[in-house]
C-alpha positions in Angstrom: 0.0 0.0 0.0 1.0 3.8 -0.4 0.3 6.1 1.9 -1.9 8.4 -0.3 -4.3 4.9 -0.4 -7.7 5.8 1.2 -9.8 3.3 -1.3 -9.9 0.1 -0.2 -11.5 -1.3 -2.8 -9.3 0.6 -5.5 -6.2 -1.1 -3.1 -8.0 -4.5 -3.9 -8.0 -3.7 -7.0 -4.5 -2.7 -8.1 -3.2 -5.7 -6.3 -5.4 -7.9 -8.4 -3.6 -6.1 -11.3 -0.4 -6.5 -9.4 -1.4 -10.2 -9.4 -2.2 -10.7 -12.6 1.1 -9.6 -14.0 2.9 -11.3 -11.4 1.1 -14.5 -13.0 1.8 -13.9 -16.5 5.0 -12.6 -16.0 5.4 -16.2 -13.7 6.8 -14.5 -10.7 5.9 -14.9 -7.0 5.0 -11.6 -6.4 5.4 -8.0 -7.8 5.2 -4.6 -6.8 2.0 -2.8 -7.3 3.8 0.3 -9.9 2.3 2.9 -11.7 3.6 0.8 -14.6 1.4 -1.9 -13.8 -1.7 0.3 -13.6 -0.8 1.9 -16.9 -0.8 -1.3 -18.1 -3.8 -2.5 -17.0 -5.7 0.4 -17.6 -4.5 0.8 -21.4 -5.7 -3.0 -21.2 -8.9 -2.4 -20.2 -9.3 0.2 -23.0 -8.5 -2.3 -25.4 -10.6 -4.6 -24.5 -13.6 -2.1 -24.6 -12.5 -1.1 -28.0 -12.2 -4.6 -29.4 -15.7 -5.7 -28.3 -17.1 -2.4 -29.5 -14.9 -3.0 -32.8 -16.3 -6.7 -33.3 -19.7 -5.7 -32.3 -19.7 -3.0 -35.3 -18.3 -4.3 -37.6 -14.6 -2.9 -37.4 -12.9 -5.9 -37.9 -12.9 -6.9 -41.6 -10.9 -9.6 -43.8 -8.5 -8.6 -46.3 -7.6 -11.0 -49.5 -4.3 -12.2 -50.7 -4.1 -14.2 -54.0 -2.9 -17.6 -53.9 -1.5 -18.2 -57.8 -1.1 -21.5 -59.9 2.9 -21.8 -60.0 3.0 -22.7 -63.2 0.6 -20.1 -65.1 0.6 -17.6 -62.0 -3.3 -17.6 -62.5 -5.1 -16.6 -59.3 -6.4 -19.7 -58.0 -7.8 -19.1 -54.3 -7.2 -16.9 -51.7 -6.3 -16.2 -47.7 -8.6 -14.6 -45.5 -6.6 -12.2 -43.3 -8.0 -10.5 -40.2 -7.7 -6.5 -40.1 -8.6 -4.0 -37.6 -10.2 -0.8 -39.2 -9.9 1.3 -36.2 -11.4 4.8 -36.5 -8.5 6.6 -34.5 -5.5 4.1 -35.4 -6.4 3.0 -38.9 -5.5 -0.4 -40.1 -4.4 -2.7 -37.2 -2.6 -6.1 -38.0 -3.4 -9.5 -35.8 0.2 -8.6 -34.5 -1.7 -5.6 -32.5 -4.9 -7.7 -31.3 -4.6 -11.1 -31.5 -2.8 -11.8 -28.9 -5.2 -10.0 -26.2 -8.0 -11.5 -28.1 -6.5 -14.8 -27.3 -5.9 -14.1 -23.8 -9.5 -13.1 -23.1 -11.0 -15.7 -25.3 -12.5 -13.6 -27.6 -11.1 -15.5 -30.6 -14.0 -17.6 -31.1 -15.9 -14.5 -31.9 -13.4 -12.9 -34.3 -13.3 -15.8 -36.2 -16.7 -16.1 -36.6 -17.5 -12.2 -38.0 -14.5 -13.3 -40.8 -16.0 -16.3 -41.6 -19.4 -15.2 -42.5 -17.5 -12.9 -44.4 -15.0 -15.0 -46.4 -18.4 -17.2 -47.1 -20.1 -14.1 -48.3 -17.4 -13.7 -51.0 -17.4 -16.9 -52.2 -21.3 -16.4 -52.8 -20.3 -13.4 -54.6 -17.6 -15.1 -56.9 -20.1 -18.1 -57.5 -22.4 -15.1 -58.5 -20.0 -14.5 -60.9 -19.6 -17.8 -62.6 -16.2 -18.6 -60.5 -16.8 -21.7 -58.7 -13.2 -22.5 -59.0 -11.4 -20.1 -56.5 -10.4 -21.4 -53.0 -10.2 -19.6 -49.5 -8.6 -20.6 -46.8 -9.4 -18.8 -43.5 -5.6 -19.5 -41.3 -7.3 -20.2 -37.5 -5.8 -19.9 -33.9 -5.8 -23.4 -31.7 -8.9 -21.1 -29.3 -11.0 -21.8 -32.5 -9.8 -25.1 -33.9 -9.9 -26.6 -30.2 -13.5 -25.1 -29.7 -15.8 -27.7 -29.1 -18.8 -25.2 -30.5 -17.0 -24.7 -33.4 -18.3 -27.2 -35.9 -21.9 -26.4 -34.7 -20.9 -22.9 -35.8 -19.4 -23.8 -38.8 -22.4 -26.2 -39.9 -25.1 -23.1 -39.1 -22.9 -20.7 -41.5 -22.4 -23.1 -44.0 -26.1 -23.9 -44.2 -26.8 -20.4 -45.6 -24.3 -21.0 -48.6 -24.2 -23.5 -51.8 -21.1 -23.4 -53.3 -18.8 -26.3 -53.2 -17.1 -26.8 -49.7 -14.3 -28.0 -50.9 -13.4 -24.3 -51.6 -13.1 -23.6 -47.7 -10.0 -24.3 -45.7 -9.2 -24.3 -42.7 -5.5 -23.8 -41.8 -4.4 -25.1 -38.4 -1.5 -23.3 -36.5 1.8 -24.8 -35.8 2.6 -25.8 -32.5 -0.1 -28.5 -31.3 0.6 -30.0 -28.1 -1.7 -33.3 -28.2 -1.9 -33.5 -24.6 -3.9 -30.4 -24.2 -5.7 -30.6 -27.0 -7.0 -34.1 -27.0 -10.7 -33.1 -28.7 -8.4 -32.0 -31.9 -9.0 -34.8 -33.8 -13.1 -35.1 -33.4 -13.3 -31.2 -34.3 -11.2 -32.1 -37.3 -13.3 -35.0 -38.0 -16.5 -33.3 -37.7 -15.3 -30.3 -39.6 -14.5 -32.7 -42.7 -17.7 -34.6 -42.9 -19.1 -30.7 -43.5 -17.3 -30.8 -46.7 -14.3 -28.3 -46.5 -10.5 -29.0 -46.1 -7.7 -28.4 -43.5 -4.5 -27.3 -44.7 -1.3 -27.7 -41.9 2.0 -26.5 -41.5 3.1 -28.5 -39.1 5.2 -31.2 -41.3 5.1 -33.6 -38.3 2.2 -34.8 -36.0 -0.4 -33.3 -37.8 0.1 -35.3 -41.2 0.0 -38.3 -39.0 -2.8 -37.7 -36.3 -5.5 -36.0 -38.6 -6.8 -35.8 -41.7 -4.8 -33.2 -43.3 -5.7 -32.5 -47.2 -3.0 -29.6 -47.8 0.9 -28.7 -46.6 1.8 -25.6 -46.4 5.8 -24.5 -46.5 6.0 -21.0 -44.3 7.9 -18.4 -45.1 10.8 -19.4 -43.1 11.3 -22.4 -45.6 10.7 -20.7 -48.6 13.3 -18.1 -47.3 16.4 -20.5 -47.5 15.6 -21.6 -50.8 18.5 -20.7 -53.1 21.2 -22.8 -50.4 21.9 -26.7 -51.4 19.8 -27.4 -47.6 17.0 -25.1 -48.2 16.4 -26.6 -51.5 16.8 -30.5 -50.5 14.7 -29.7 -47.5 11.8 -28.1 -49.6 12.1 -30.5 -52.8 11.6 -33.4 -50.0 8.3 -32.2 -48.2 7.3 -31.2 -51.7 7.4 -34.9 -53.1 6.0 -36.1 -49.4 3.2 -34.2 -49.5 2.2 -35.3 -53.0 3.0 -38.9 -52.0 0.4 -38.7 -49.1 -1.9 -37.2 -51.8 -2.1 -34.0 -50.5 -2.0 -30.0 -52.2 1.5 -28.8 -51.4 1.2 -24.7 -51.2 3.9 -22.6 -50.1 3.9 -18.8 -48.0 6.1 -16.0 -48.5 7.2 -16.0 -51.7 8.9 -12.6 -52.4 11.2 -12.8 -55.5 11.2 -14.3 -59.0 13.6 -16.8 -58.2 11.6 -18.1 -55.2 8.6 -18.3 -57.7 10.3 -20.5 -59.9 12.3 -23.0 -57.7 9.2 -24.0 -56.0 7.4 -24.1 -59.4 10.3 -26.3 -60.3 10.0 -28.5 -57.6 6.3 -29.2 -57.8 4.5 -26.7 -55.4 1.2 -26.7 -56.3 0.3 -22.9 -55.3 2.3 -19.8 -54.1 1.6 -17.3 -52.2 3.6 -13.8 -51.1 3.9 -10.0 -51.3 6.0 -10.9 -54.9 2.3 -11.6 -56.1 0.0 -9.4 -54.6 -0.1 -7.9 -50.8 -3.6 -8.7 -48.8 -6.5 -6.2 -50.7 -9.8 -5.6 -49.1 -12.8 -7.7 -50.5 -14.2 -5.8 -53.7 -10.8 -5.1 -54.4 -9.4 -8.4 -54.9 -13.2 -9.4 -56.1 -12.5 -6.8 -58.8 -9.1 -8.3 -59.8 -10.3 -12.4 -60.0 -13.2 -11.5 -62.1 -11.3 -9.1 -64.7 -8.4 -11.6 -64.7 -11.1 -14.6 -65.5 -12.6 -12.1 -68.0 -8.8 -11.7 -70.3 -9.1 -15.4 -69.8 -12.3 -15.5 -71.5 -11.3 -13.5 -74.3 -8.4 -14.8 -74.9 -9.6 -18.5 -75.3 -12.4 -17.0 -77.6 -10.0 -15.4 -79.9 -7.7 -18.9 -80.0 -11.1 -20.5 -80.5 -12.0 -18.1 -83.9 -8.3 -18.6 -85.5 -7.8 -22.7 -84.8 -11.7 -22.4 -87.0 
């Protein structure tokens, strides 16, 4: 206690704050500071922000293009989350995920961008593209969730497009031992007709039923180096001998672009392509690309007669 401390309950307060960060910090005990109140009360901000932000709408998904290696047509897309804060503009997960994860508010997140990223597919299908993918990249909060394939089931009800053009990406890092209801989410999550993409080269493939590998960016970074390459080529051709899409993250030069498109990797994805775009944006882009398309197998139609 200090000595200008007449509040009792504001006393009880700060050292619950006081405990808090002693917990999450792992120490026995810590000093109530002015620090720690800062803290907390720039916390407690936040958090009224956030739920005010997910309750209107603030948070919104922005589109990056996932491109055939080969042709580098666009062939599916990754839903990213954005913050469109009205003081602090565009916020990346970076700035709000990790609170949201601490106060378990990324169930509820997850669910505002997927009704979204379904929405867009409606709108492509609208268009006559029923051929584009989009994979929504979750945290282990959501894929753990034992509501979540209820959830899932109810948004996908609204939509008829073919499932197959959802993914779900699971996060690296899955501890089995925590997460023991993994593989029955998984399960459930299949029989509703979309896929699940990993990263994780090792349990995953094993425990569940993975139906795309994805390379992150810290592979396709080393390509160019004798390792880098070997390691790559080899989860390329294991992937594809499990049967599964091989798709690789990161890509940001020419060179990168072609090695993996030498070594087999299905579809590509980077900043070297396009960076994330909002929704009518990148909307805009697949259906005037699928339009030059059109044309130009019209006019190779009209010389071969």
């Amino acid at each position: 206690m200090h000595e200008s401390d007449k509040d009792l309950t504001a006393v009880i307060s700060d050292a619950g704050q006081a405990a808090r960060a002693a917990f999450e910090q792992k120490d026995p005990w810590l000093l109530c500071t002015k620090e720690i109140l800062q803290d907390y009360a720039e916390r407690k901000r936040l958090l009224e922000e956030m739920q005010f932000g997910l309750d209107s709408n603030q948070f919104r998904i922005y589109l990056q293009f996932y491109v055939d290696g080969i042709t580098r047509k666009i062939v599916g897309v990754e839903s990213l989350a954005r913050w469109i804060h009205p003081d602090r503009g565009i916020l990346f997960p970076a700035q709000f995920l990790p609170l949201l994860e601490q106060e378990r508010m990324v169930p509820k997140l997850h669910e505002r961008m997927l009704e979204e990223s379904c929405a867009f597919l409606d709108r492509l299908a609208d268009m006559g593209i029923m051929d584009v993918f989009l994979s929504c990249r979750l945290t282990q909060q959501t894929f753990f969730d034992p509501d979540f394939p209820a959830l899932c089931q109810r948004i996908l009800e609204k939509h008829n497009w073919d499932r197959k053009n959802l993914i779900f990406e699971l996060e690296d890092g899955v501890d089995r031992r925590e997460n023991k209801g993994l593989g029955e989410n998984m399960e459930k999550l299949k029989a509703l007709g979309v896929r699940i993409a990993s990263s994780n080269f090792g349990g995953n493939l094993q425990l569940y039923p993975v139906d795309v590998l994805k390379l992150n960016r810290e592979l396709v970074r080393h390509l160019g180096s004798r390792k880098g390459d070997l390691i790559v080529r080899d989860m390329i051709r294991t992937g594809h001998n499990l049967g599964l899409l091989v798709v690789a993250a990161g890509v940001e030069k020419e060179a990168q672009a072609q090695k993996l498109a030498a070594l087999g990797c299905d579809w590509q994805k980077g900043v070297y392509f396009s960076v994330p775009l909002p929704v009518r944006e990148a909307g805009i882009m697949i259906q005037e690309e699928r339009s030059v398309t059109a044309r130009s197998a019209a006019s190779e139609a009209l010389v071969e007669t």
